[in-house]
Kinemage of the C-alpha trace (Angstrom):
@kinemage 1
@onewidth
@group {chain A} dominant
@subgroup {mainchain}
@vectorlist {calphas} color= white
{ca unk a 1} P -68.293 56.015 -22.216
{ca unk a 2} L -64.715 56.661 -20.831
{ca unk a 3} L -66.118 56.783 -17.736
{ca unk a 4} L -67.787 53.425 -17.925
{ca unk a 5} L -64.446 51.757 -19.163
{ca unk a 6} L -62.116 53.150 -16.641
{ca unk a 7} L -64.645 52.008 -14.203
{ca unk a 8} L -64.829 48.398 -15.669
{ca unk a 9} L -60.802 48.254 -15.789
{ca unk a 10} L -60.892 49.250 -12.002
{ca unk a 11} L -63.657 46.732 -11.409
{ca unk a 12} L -61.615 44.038 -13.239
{ca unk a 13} L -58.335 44.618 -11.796
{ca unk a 14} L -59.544 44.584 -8.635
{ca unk a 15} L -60.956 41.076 -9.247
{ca unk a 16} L -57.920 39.791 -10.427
{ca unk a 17} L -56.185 40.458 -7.195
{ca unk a 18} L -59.128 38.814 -5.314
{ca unk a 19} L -58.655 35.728 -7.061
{ca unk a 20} L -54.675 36.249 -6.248
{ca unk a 21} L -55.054 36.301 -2.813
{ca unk a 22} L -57.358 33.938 -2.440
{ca unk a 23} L -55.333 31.357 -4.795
{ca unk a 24} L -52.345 32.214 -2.263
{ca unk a 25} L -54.537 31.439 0.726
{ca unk a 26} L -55.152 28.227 -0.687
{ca unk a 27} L -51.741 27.787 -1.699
{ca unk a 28} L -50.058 28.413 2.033
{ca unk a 29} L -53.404 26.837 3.621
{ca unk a 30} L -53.272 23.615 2.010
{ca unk a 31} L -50.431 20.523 3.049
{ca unk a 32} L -48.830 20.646 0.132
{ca unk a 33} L -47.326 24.090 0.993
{ca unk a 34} L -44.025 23.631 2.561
{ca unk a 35} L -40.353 25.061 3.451
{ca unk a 36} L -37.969 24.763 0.796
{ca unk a 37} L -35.795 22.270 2.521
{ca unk a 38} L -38.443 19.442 2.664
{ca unk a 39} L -38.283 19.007 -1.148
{ca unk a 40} L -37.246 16.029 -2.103
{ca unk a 41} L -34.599 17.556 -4.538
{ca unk a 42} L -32.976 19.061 -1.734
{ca unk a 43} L -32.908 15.982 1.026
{ca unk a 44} L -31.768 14.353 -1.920
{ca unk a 45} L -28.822 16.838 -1.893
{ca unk a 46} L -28.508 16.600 1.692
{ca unk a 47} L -27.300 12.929 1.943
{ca unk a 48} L -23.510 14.524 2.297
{ca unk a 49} L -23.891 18.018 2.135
{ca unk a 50} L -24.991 20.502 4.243
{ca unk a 51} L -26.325 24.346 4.006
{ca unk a 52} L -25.660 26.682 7.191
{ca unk a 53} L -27.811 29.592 8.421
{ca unk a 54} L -27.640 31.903 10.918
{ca unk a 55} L -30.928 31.569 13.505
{ca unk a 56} L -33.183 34.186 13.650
{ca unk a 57} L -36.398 35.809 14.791
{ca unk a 58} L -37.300 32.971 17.614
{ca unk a 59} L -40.110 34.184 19.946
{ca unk a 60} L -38.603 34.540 23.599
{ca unk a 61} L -40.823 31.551 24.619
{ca unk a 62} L -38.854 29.235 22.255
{ca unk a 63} L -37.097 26.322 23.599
{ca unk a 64} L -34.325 27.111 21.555
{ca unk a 65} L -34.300 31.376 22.546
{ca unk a 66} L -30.517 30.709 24.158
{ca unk a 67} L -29.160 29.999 20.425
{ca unk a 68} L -30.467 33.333 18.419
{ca unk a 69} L -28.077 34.190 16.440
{ca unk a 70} L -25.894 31.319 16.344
{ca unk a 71} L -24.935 29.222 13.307
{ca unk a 72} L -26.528 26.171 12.190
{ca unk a 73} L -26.405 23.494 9.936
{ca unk a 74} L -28.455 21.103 8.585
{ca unk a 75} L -28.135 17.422 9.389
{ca unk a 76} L -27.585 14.293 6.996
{ca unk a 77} L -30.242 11.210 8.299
{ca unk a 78} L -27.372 9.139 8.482
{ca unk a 79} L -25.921 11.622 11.129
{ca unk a 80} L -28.900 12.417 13.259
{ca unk a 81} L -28.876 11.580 17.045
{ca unk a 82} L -32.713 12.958 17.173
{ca unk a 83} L -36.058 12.954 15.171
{ca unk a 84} L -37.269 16.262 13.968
{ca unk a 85} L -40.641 17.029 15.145
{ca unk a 86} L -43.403 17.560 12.480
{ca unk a 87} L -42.671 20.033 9.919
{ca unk a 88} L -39.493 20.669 11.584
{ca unk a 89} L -35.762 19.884 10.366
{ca unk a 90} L -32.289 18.645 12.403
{ca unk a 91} L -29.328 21.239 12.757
{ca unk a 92} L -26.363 20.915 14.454
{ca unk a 93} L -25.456 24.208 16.644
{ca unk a 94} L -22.358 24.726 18.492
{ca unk a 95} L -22.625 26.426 21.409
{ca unk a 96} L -19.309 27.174 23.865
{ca unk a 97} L -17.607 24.316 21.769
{ca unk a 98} L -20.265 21.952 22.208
{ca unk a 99} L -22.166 20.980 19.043
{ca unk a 100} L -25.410 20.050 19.689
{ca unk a 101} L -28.325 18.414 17.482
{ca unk a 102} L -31.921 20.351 17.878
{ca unk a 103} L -35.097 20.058 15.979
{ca unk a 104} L -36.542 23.606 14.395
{ca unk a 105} L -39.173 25.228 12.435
{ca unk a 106} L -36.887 26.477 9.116
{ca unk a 107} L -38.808 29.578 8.843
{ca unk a 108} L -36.502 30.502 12.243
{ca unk a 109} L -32.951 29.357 9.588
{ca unk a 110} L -32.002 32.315 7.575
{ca unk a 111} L -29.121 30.857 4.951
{ca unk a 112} L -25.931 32.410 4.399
{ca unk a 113} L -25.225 34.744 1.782
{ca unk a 114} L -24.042 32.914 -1.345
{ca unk a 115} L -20.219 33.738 -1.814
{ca unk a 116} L -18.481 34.041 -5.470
{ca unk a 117} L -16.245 31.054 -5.871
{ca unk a 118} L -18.813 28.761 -3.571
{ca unk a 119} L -20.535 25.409 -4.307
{ca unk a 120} L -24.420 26.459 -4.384
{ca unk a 121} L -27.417 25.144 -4.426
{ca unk a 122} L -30.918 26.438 -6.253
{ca unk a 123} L -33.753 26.464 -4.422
{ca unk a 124} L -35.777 28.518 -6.709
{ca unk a 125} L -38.629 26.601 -8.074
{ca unk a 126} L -37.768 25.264 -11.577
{ca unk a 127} L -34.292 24.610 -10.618
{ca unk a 128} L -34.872 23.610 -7.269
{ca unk a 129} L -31.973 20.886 -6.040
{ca unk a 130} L -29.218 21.996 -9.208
{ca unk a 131} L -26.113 22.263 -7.947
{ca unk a 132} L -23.211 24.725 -9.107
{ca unk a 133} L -20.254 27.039 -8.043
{ca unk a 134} L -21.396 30.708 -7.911
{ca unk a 135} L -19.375 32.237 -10.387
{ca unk a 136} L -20.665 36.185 -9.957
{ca unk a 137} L -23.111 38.245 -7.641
{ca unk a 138} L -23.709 41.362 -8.685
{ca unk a 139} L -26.832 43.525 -7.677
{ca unk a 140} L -29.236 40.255 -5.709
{ca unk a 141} L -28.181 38.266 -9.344
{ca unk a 142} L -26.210 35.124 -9.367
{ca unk a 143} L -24.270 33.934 -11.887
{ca unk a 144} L -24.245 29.960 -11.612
{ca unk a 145} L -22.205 27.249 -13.614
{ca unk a 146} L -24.380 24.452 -13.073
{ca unk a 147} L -23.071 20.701 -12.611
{ca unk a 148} L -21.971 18.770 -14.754
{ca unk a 149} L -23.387 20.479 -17.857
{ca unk a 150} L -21.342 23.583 -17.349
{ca unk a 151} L -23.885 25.553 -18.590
{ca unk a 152} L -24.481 29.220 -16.868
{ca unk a 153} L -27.778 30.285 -15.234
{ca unk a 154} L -28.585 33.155 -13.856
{ca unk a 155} L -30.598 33.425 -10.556
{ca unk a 156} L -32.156 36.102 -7.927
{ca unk a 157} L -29.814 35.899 -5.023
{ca unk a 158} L -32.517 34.640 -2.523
{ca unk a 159} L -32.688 31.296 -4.996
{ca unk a 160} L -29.396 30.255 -3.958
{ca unk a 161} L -27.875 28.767 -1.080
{ca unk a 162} L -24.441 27.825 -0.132
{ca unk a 163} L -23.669 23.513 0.288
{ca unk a 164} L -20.571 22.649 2.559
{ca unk a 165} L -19.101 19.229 2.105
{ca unk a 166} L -19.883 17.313 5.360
């Protein structure tokens, strides 16, 4: 009788997990999957702010393989010079003292590390496009006073982004 019930609890957890992954292939198959930064909560944010990121993992037939590495920030519509291309957003780069607009696939945008004393913005899901100053980081946990309440939250680190005042 053990037996039997160990099996079943293998049997069942097993299922469980099937139904995980295929609820996540659903999830990241489907339109309505998509970056952060397309939320409306955070173009909303966006109007006059931006968030910068370093560049990263581009494959070496990208368009855009000359900037690894650099710094980039995102671009207010007001501001834009180009379109972005589908699922793509506009950064500015600045390359040898020349900034330039480009259009990019965000998975390529890694953000900064949020900094104590810095305006942030949430990007986790519930609080997604709350703004606050980042008032502790200790151990991938942020401490945020959120605006205008005042009130503290606390976050995972990869939740939070920095906002610079354009």
């Amino acid at each position: 009788m053990r037996k039997a019930l160990l099996l079943l609890g293998a049997c069942l957890k097993h299922l469980v997990s099937l139904l995980e992954n295929f609820q996540m292939l659903y999830v990241y198959s489907t339109a309505a999957w998509k970056h952060w930064l397309f939320a409306e909560e955070i173009q909303e944010r966006l109007c006059d702010e931006s968030i910068p990121f370093n560049i990263r993992g581009l494959p070496a037939s990208s368009p855009h393989i000359r900037i690894e590495g650099s710094t980039a920030t995102t671009v207010p519509v007001a501001r834009r010079k180009i379109d972005p291309q589908p699922n793509e957003v506009v950064v500015s780069v600045s390359q040898k003292g020349k900034v330039t607009q480009i259009s990019i696939d965000p998975s390529y945008l890694v953000p900064w590390a949020p900094s104590k004393g810095n305006k942030v913005l949430i990007i986790g899901y519930h609080w997604i496009g709350q703004v606050g100053k980042l008032v502790e980081l200790k151990h991938g946990c942020c401490t945020v006073e959120l605006e205008p309440s005042g009130a503290v939250s606390y976050f995972k680190d990869e939740d939070v982004v920095n906002v610079l005042k354009k």
